[in-house]
Each structure stands twice: as structure tokens, then as C-alpha cells.
N, C-alpha and C positions, 0 to 999 in steps of 0.2 A: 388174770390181770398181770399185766407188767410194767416195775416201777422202776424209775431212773431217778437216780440220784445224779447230782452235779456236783463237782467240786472245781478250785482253782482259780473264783475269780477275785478279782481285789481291784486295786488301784496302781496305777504304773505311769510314768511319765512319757509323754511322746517319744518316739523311738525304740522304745524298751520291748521288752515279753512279759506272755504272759502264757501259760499250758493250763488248759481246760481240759476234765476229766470225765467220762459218766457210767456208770455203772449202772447193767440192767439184772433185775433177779422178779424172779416170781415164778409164774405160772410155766403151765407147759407152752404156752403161749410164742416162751423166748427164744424155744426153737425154729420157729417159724418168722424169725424176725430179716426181714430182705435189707432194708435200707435203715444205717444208722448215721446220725447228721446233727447240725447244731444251727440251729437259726436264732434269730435276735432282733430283736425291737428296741429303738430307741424313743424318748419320750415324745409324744405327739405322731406318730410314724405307723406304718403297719408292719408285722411281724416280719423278717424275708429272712430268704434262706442263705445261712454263709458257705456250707460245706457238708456235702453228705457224701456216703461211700456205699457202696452198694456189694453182696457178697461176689466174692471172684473178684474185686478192687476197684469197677469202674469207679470214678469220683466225679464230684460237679460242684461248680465253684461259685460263688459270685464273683462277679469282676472286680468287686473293689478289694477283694484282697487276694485276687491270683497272684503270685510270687511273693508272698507275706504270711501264709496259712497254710500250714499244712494239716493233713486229717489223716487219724490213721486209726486203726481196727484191730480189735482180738477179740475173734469169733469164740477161741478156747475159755478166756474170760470175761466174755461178752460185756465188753468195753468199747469206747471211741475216747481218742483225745484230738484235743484239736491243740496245737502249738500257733499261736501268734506273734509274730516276730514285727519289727518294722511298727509298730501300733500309732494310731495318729486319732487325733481326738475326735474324728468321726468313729471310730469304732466304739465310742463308749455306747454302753445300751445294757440289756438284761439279756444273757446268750440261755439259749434253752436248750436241751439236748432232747431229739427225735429219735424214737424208731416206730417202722413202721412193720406190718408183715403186709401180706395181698388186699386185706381185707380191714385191719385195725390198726390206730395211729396212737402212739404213746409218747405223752409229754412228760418233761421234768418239772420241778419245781420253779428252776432258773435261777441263776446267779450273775451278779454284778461284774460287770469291769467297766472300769472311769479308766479313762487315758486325760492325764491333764498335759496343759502345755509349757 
């Protein structure tokens, strides 16, 4: 089994930033881990995906925050952060952090960010 902790979210006013954190540890599992990402749901909504990275660096974005989000990886300390910059009060929602390996998908617990206006 492998667990992700999240850190980093809170509240921020339109415009502002915000850096999301996640850390995976556990099993042998974590070696085998392909795609690490952060998706998010807001209330009423279904889950989607913001940003994931994949090892070797390809990345995949949602549209609505290409040139606002950036995602980035350390495989050494098998981590993801996701930086938000530009934040507008659609981003507000509960961001989870993903990884995956070929065969098994690992949730975080998920954390807050409110973007007020």
C-alpha cells in the first residue's frame, strides 16, 4: 500500500498563490509508481483532473489552468507540488493528490483551497 499525504492548502484571495505539496511513502509499491498528479472537485461537480506528470517529465494539464499551474516531481523524494499562481474563484475545491503505477491507483486524503473574491 501507498499513502499520500497532502499539504498546502488554505485560503487566498483571487489573484494570489497557493503551493500544494504530496508525499508518497509506503510499500514497495512506490517504486512502481508511473504518474503523479493532483485532481480536484468542487462542490456539486465531478472529480477532474488539474495536472499530472508522468516519469521522464511528460505533463498534462487541464485547460483551465494552463499558464497558472505548474507541476513538478522528485522521484528521489517521491513528491509532486503543484504551484498555483494567477488563482480565481473557480479554482476553489478540495485538490487530491494521485499516483498511479500500471495496475493501481492511490488517493490522498485531500485538502482545501478557497480562492475568495
Amino acid at each position: 500500500q501507498v499513502q499520500l499525504v497532502e499539504s498546502g492548502g488554505g485560503l487566498v484571495q483571487a489573484g494570489g498563490s497557493l503551493r500544494l505539496s504530496c508525499a508518497a511513502s509506503g510499500s514497495r509499491n512506490i517504486f512502481s509508481i508511473y504518474t503523479m498528479g493532483w485532481y480536484r472537485q468542487a462542490p456539486g461537480k465531478q472529480r477532474e483532473l488539474v495536472a499530472v506528470m508522468a516519469k521522464g517529465g511528460t505533463t498534462n494539464y487541464a485547460e483551465s489552468v494552463k499558464g497558472r499551474f505548474t507541476i513538478s516531481r522528485d522521484d528521489g523524494r517521491n513528491t509532486v507540488n503543484l504551484q498555483m499562481n494567477s488563482l480565481e474563484v473557480e479554482d476553489t475545491a478540495v485538490y487530491y493528490c494521485n499516483a498511479a503505477t500500471w495496475s493501481l491507483v492511490y488517493w490522498g486524503q485531500g485538502t482545501q483551497v478557497t480562492v475568495s473574491s
